[in-house]
C-alpha positions as a Markdown table, in Angstrom:
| # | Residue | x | y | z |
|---|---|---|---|---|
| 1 | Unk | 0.0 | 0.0 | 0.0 |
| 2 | Unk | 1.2 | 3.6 | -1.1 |
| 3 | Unk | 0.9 | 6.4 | 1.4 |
| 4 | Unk | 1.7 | 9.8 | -0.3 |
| 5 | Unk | 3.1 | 12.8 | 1.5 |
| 6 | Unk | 4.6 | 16.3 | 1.9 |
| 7 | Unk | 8.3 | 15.5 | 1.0 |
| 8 | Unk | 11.1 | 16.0 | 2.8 |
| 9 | Unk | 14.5 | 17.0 | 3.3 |
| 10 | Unk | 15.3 | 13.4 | 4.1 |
| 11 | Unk | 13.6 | 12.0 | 1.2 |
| 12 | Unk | 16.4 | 13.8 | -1.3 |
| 13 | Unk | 18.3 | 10.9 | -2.0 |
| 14 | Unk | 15.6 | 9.2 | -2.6 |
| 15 | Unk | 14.1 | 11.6 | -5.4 |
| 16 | Unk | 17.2 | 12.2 | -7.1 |
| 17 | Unk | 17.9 | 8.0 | -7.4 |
| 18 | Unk | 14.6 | 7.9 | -8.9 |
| 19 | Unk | 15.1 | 11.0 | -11.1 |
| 20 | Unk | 18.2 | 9.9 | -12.3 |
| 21 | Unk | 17.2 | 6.1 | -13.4 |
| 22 | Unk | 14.8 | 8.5 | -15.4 |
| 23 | Unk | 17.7 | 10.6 | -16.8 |
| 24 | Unk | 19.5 | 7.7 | -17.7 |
| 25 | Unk | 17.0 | 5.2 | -19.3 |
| 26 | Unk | 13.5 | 7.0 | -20.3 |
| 27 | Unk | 13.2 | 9.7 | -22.6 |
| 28 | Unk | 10.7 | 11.3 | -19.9 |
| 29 | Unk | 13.0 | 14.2 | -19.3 |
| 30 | Unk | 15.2 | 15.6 | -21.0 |
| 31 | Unk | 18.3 | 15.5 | -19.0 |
| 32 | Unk | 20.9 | 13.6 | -20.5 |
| 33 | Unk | 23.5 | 13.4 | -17.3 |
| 34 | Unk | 21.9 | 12.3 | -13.4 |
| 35 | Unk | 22.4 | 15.1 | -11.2 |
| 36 | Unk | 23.8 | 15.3 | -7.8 |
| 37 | Unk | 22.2 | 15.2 | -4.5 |
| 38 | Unk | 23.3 | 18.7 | -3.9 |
| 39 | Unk | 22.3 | 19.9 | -7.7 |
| 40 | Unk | 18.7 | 18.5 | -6.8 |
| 41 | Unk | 19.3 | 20.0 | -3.1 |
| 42 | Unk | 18.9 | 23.6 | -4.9 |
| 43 | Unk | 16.0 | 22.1 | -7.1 |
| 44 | Unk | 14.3 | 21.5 | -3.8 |
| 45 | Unk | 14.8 | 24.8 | -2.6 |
| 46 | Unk | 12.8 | 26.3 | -5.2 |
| 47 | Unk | 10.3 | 25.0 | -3.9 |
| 48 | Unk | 7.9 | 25.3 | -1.0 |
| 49 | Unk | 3.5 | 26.1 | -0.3 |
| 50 | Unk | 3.3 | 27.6 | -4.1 |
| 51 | Unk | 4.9 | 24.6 | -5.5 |
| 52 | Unk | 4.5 | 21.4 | -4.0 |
| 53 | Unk | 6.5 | 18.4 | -4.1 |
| 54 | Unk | 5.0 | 14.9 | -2.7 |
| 55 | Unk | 5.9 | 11.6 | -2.6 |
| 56 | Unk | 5.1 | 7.9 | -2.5 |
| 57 | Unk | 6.2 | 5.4 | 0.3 |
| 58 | Unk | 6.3 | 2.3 | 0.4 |
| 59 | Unk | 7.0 | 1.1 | 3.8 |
| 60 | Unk | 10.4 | 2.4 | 4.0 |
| 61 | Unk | 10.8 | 3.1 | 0.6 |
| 62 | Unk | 9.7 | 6.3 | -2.0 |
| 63 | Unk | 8.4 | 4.7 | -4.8 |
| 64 | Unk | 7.8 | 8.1 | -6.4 |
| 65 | Unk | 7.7 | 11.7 | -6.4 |
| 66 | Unk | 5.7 | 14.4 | -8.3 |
| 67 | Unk | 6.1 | 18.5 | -7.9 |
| 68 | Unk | 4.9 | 21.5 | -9.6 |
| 69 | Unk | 7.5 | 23.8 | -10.7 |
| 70 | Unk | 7.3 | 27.2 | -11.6 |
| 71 | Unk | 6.9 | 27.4 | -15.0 |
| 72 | Unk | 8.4 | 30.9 | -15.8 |
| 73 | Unk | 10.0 | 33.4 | -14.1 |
| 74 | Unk | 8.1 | 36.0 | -15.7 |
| 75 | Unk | 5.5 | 37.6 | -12.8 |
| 76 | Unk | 2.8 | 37.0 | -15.1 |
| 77 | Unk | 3.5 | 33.5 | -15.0 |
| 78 | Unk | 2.9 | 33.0 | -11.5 |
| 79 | Unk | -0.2 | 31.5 | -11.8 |
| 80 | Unk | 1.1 | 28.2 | -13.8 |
| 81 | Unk | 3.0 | 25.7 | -13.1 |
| 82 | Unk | 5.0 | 22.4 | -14.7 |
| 83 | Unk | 3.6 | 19.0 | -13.6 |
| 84 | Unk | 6.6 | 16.6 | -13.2 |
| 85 | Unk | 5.7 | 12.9 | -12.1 |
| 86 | Unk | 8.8 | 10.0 | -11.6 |
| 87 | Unk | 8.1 | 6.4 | -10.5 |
| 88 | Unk | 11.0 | 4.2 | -9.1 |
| 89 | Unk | 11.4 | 1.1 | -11.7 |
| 90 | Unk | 9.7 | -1.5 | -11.0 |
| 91 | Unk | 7.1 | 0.7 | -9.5 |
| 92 | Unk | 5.2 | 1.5 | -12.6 |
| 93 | Unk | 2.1 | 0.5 | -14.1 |
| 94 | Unk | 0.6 | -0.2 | -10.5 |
| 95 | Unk | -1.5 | 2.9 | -10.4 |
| 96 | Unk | 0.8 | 4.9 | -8.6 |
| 97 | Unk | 1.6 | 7.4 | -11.4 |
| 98 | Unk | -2.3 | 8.1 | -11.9 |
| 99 | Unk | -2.8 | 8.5 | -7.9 |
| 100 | Unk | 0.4 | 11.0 | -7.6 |
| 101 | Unk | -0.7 | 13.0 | -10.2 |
| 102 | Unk | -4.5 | 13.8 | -8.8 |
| 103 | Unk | -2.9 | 14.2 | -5.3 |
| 104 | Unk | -0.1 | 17.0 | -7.1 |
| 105 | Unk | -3.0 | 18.4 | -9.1 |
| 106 | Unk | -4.8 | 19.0 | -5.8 |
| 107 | Unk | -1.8 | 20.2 | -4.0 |
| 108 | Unk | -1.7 | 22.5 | -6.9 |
| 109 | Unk | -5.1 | 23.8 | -6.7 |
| 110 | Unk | -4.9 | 24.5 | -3.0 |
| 111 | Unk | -2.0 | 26.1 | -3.2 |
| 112 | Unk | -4.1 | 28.7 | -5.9 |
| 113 | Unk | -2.5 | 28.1 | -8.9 |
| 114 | Unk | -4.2 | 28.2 | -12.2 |
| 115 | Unk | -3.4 | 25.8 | -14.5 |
| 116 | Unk | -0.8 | 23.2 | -15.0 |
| 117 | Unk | 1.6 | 22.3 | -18.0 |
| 118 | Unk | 2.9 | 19.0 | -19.2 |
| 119 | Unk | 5.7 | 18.6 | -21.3 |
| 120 | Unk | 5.8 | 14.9 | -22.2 |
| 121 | Unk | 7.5 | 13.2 | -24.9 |
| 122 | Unk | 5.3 | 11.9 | -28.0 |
| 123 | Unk | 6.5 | 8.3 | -28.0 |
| 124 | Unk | 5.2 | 8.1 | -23.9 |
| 125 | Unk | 1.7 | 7.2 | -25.2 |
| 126 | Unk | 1.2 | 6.0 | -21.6 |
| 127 | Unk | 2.0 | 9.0 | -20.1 |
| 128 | Unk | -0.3 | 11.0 | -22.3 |
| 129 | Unk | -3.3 | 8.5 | -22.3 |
| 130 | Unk | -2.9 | 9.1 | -18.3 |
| 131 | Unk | -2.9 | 12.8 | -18.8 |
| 132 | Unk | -5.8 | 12.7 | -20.7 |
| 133 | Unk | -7.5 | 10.6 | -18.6 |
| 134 | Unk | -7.0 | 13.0 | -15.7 |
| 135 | Unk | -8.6 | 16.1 | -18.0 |
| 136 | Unk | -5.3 | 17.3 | -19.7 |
| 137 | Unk | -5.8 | 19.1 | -23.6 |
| 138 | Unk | -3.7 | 18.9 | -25.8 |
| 139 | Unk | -2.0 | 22.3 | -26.6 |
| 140 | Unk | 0.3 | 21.6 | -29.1 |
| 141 | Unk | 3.4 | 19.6 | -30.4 |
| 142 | Unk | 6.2 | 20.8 | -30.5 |
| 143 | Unk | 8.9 | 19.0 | -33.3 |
| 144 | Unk | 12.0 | 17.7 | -33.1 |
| 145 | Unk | 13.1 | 20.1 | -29.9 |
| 146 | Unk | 14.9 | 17.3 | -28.0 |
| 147 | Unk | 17.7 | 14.4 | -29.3 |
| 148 | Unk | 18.6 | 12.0 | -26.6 |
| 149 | Unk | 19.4 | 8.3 | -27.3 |
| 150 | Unk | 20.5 | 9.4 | -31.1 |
| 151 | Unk | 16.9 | 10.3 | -31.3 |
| 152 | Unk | 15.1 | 13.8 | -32.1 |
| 153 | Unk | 12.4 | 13.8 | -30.0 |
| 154 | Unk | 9.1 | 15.4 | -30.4 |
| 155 | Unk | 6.9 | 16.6 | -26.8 |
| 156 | Unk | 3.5 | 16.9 | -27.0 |
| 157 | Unk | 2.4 | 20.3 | -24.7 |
| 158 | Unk | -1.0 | 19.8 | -22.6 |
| 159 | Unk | -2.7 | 21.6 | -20.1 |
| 160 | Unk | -4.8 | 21.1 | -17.1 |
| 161 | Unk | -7.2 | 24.4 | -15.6 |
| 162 | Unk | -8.3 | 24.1 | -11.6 |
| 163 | Unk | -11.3 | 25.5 | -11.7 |
């Protein structure tokens, strides 16, 4: 059974292993190099009420993490945010992406934002059935703007309004 929480401080490592196994083998982000504990220590920092990061236990173990990020630093911006959901392999396709992502979508609308952006590579059809599925539209495509993997990569934009 997943409990998902508030994270913390002490759950860093935890987020950056499963951010990194991300990095390394999905084309889910765009990343091409895992980052540090200390490089995701400042990533952390950024955030706080406005933009929420939560996570998924496990007993002892996070299974995943999702945040809201600010999506510009334009003022004007302030009222959107970037959805970001990672599950810990051999995690996945247990539900636990689907239940992260309502529980960050809520944390997003309490915390008064507006609406929320996904950027999610075209090939991850799962991802973006699961988007849908939530009440995401598509917003666009944007092509070719990422190569990783000796691949140009294609993300299709969508958008979710808390209303």
């Amino acid at each position: 059974m997943f409990t998902i929480r508030k994270a913390e401080i002490r759950d860093l490592l935890a987020i950056t292993e499963i951010y990194n196994q991300a990095v390394l083998h999905t084309t889910a982000t765009f990343d091409t190099a895992g980052k540090t504990v200390e490089e995701q220590r400042v990533w952390f920092d950024q955030h706080g009420p406005k933009y929420p990061i939560l996570v998924a236990q496990e007993g002892d173990l996070i299974v995943g993490w999702a945040s809201m990020s600010e999506w510009s630093d334009r003022c004007a911006y302030s009222i959107t945010a970037e959805v970001s959901v990672y599950i810990r392999e051999g995690h996945m396709h247990l539900g636990l992406g689907r239940k992260l992502s309502v529980a960050i979508l809520k944390a997003g609308k309490a915390a008064g934002l507006h609406t929320a952006i996904a950027r999610i590579a075209t090939e991850n059809a799962v991802s973006i059935k699961l988007a849908k599925s939530l009440g995401y539209k598509d917003i666009g495509v944007m092509k070719e703007v990422g190569k990783k993997f000796g691949r140009l990569l294609d993300v299709t934009m969508m958008q979710i309004m808390f209303r």
